[in-house]
N, C-alpha and C positions, 0 to 999 in steps of 0.2 A: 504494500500500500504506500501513498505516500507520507513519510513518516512526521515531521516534524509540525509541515506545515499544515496538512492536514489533522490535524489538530491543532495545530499550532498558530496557521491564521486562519484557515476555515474556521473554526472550530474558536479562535481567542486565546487561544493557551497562553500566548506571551502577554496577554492584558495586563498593562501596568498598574499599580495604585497609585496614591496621591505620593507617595514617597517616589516614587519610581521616572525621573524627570532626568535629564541628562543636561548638563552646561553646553550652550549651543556653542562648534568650532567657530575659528575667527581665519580672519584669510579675506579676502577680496576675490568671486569669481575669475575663476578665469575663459580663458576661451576653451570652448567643447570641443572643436572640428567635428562637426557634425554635419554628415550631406542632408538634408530634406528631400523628398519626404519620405525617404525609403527606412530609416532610422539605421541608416548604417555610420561606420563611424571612420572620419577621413585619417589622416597622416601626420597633423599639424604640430610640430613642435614644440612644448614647454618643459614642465616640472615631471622629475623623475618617480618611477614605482620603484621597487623594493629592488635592493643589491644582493648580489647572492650574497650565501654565508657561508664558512667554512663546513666542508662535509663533518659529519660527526661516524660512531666508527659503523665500518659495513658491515653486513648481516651476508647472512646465505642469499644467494639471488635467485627467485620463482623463474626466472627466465623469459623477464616480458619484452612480447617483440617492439620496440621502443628504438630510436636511432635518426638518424638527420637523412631524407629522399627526398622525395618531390615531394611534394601537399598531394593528399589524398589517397598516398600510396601504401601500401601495406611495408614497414620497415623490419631493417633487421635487427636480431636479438643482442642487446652487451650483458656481459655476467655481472656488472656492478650498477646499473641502468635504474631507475625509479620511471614512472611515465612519463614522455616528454612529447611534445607534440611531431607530427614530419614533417622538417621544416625544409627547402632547398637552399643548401649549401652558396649557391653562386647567384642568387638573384633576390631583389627584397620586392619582392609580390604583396599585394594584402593576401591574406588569409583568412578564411570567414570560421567563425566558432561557433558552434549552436549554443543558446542561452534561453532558458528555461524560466518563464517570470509567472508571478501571480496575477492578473487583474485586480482590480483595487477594490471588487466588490464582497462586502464581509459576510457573505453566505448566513452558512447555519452558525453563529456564533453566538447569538441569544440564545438558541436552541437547548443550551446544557447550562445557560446561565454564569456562562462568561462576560465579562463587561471589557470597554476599553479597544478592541481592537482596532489596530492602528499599526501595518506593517509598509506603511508607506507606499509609493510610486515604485516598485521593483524594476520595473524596466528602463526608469527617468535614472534611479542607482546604478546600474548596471553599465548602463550606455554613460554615464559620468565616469566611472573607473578605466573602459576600456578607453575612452577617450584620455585621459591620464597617461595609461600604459603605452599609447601609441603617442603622447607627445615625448615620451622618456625610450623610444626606438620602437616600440609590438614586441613581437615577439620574437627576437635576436632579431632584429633588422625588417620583419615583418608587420605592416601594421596590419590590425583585426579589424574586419567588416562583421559586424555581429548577425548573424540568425537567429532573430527571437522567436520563441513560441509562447503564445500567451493564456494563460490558463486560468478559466473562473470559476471560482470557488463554486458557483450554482453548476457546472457542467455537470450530466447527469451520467458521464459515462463512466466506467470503472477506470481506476489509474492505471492499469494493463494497459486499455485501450488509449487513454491519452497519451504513454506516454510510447506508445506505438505511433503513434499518428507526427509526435514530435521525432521520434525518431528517423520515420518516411521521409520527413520534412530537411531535417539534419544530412541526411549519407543519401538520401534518393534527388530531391529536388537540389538539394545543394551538396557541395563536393565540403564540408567540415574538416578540418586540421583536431577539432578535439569540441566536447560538448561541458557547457556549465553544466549543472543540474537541478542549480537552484536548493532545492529540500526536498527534491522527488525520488525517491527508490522504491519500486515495486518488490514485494517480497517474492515473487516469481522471477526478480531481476529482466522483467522485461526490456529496460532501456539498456542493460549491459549487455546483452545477448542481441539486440540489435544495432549496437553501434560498437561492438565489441573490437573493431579495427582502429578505433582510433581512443586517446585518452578520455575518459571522465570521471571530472573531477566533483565531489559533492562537499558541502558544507555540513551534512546533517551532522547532530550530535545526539539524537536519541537513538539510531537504529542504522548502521551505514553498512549493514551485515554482517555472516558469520565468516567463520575459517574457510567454509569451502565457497563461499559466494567471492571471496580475496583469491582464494584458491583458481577458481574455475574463471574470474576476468582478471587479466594481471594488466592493464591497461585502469582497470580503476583507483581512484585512490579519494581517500576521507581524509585529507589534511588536519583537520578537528574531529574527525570519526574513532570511535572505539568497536572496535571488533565483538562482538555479543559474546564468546568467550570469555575474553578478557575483564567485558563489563563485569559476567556475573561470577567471575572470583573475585575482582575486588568490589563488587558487592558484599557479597558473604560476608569476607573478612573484614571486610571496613566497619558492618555493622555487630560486629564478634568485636572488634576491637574496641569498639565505644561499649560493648557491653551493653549492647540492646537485647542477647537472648537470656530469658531470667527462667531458670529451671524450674519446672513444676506447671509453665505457663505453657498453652497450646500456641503450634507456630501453625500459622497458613499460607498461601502464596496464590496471589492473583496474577493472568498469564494469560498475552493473548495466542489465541488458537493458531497459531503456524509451524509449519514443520519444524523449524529451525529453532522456533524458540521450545516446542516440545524434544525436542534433541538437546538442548542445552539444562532444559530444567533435571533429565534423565540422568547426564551425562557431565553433567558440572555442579548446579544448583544445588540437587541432593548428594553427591559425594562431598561436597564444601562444604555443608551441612554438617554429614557426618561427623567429619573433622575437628567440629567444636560442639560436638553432643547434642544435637538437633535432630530431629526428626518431623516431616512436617505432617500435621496431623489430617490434614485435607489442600488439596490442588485445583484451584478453579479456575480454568479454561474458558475467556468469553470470544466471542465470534470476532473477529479480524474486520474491520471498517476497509470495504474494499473501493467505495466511490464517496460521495459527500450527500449522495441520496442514500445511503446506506449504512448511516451513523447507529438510527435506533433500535441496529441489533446488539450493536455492540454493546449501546448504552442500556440493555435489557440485559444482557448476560453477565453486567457488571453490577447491575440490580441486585441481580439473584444471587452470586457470588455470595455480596455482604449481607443478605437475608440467610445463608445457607450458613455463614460463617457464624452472625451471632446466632445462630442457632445452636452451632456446634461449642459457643463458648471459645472462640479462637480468641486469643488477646493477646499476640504478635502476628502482626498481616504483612508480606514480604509483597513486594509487587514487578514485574519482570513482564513491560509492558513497552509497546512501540508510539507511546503518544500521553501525555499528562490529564486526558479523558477521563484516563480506568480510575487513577487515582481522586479527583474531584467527583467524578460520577459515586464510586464508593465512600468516600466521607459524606457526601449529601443524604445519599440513603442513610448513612448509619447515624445522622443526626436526626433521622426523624424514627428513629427505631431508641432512640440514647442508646447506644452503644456505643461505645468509648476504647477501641483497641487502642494499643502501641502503634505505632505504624512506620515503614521505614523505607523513604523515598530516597530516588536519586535523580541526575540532571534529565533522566527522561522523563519524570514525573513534573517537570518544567514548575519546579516548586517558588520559587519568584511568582507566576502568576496566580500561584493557590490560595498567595495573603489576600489578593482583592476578590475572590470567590469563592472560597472553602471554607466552609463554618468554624467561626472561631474555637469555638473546642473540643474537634477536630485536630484542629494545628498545635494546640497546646501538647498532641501528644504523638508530634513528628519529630523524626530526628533523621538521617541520612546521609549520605554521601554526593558529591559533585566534582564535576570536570569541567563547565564551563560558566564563569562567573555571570554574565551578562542573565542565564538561565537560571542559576541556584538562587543569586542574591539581587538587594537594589544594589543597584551602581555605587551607592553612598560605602554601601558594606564589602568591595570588592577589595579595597586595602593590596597587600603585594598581591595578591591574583592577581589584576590587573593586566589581562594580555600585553604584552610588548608593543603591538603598535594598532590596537584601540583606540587613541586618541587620535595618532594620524590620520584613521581610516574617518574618523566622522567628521576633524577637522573638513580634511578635502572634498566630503562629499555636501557638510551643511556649505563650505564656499561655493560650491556648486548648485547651490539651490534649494538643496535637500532639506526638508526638516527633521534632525533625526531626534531630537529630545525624547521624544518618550522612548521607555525602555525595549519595547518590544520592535519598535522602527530602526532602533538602533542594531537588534541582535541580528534582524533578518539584513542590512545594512553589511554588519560584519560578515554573517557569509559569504556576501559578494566580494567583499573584499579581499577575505580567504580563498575564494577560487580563483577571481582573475590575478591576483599575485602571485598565486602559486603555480599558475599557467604559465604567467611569466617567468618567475623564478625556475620552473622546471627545461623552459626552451632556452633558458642562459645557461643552467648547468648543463647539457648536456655534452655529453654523454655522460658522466660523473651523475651520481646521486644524487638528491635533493639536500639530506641529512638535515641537519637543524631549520625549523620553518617557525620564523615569526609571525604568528597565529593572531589573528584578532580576536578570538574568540576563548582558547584555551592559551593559560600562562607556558606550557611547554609542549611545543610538536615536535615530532621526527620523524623522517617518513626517507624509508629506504627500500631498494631491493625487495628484501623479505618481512618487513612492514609497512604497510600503507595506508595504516590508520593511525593517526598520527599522535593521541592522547598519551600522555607517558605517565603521569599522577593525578590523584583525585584529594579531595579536602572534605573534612567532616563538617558539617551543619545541622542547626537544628533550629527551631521553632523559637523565637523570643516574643513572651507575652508584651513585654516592656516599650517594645515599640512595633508590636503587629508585624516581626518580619523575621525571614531567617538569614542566621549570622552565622559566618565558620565556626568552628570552637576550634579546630586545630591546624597543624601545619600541613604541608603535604606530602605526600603515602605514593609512592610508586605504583602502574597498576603492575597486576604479577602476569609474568606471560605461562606461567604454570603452575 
């Protein structure tokens, strides 16, 4: 499905509260080079994107065919290679990149009783960055004409089928060097498997897939992505180590229905478990949200879940879910039921926007883990989290017109800024690795070879009555690759 945003702006997930306000960047417009009216993006000269950085060390190499040909051509494989676009060697052609935006209409977001949503002009952001990137060279010497496809939250087709239809649009009507993806991943990997010849790059940070979906496209990569693996050990442990599991108390786990996440709950979730004397006493399975007309299965199975849990007396609730839906849908029910579990979120459970919609005592009895600040906390409480170039990324785009102040404009903002950087930064290093990636989103990336999701530690959090919001409590935890 598509992960983030689908819930995330269809749906409001990122809705900010009153706290949640960003200091608007300063700067003076500059010029866009922008042709009319096709919304592509010309050549013109100015201020620079992101410098490479020194590689950090290499990893075993998946073998992705990655390397400098022609545009459009299928290239060949280097042993120390991360994804890079195929750029030609002896000529600076533009390059067209497919990119992937929302429409500005806020669908079903009342629907679940989210408020606030506000993920800005995506394509006005988007076409400002690569216009940036092509005044500081394109990509090694190529400037981007961008290919948008535009997506509205009210479309009634399944994300399969959108993101088929964008992908036709990408490698059929147009010849693509490499595709944005915005916050779209089908859990069937439809857009991987149809544009699997050339690189894409995704910003999600709820759900950017597993080991074999890394595995089976080596052309993709999550710059700010955590591998569902990886998530759900250092899940476990992270909430093992604040000592959130209390003996004698029944543990339960909310989980949406997909292959990969029933393989991971089998296969990781409950041996992690094991491991710190857990056993979960019931496993609730709700329907996978597969279009934006197809919310209120999901939001029924998440119903029942927490009817089925206080029934059973569960009073630790784990949740392992692809959208912060499951988690607000199940505190609302259980506020009209008083029942009052533990409960123990992470950055997928997009708990930033839970303070302005999740019943207050509810949250009183959260605590969790996180990877990316703009997501977990307000901006005020993001302190050294603070991604590395965050500020430069909103600076340049409110000079550009953009209003990114609220929270939620600002995090869908940073995505973009983490793809088209990383676009670029990947066609300067090549053939060499990516290695160390200053993230907008997450304080530390690194994406090589043999990983391409890029989250390397997470930070504990928990619920503050004192000012209605959640605040770190501690430093940050490596995630474990095993």
């Amino acid at each position: 499905m598509r992960r983030l945003l689908i819930p995330l702006a269809a749906l409001g997930l990122v809705a900010c509260g009153t706290t949640a306000r960003l200091a608007p960047g300063s700067g003076a417009p500059a010029a866009d080079g922008l042709a009319a009216p096709t919304a592509t993006v010309g050549s013109t000269a100015a201020t620079a994107g992101p410098a490479p950085v020194p590689d950090g060390p290499a990893s075993a190499p998946q073998g992705q065919p990655t390397g400098i040909s022609q545009p459009g051509a299928e290239s060949t494989s280097a042993p120390d290679q991360t994804p890079s676009p195929a750029l030609a060697a002896t000529d600076h052609r533009p390059v067209e990149v497919g990119v992937i935006v929302e429409g500005s209409d806020s669908g079903l977001a009342g629907s679940f009783g989210f408020n606030g949503l506000n993920n800005g002009d995506e394509k006005a952001t988007a076409t400002a960055l690569i216009a940036d990137v092509n005044r500081h060279g394109g990509l090694a010497g190529h400037p981007i004409t961008p290919v948008f496809y535009v997506v509205s939250a009210s479309d009634s087709r399944s994300f399969s089928e959108i993101e088929q239809a964008a992908c036709a649009d990408f490698v059929q009507d147009h010849h693509v060097v490499a595709v944005i993806a915005g916050h779209f991943v089908a859990s069937d990997n439809t857009l991987l498997a149809c544009a699997k010849t050339v690189p894409i790059i995704n910003s999600e940070v709820v759900y950017t897939g597993d080991a074999a979906t890394f595995a089976a496209y080596p052309k993709y990569v999550a710059p700010a992505g955590l591998e569902l693996e990886r998530q759900a050990r250092a899940y476990v442990r992270g909430m093992a180590a604040q000592g959130f599991f209390h003996a004698g108390i029944a543990t339960g786990l909310v989980a949406v229905d997909v292959p990969s996440y029933r393989r991971v709950v089998s296969q990781v979730v409950i041996p992690e478990l094991a491991r710190v004397g857990v056993q979960l006493k019931d496993t609730a399975f709700f329907p996978e949200t597969t279009s934006t007309s197809a919310t209120s299965q999901s939001a029924a199975g998440i119903a029942n879940a927490e009817l089925r849990f206080a029934g059973d007396r569960i009073g630790q609730v784990l949740f392992l879910t692809d959208a912060g839906l499951a988690a607000l849908e199940f505190m609302t029910t259980a506020n009209t039921q008083h029942y009052t579990p533990r409960m123990a979120l992470s950055t997928t459970d997009a708990p930033q926007a839970q303070e302005a919609n999740a019943p207050a005592t509810q949250l009183a009895n959260v605590t969790g883990i996180g990877w990316a600040p703009l997501v977990d906390v307000d901006v005020g409480q993001e302190g050294a989290s603070t991604p590395p170039r965050q500020a430069e990324c909103l600076k340049l785009l409110t000079a550009a017109g953009q209003n990114e102040s609220a929270q939620n404009t600002a995090f869908v903002a940073a995505g973009f800024c983490d793809e088209v950087w990383y676009l670029q930064m990947s066609a300067t290093a090549a053939p060499r690795p990516v290695g160390s990636f200053p993230s907008v989103i997450v304080p530390s990336a690194y994406v090589d070879a043999s990983r391409r999701d890029g989250v390397g530690a997470y930070r504990p959090f928990a619920f503050q009555a004192s000012c209605h919001c959640f605040r770190y409590t501690g430093g940050p935890s490596p995630i474990p690759n095993s």
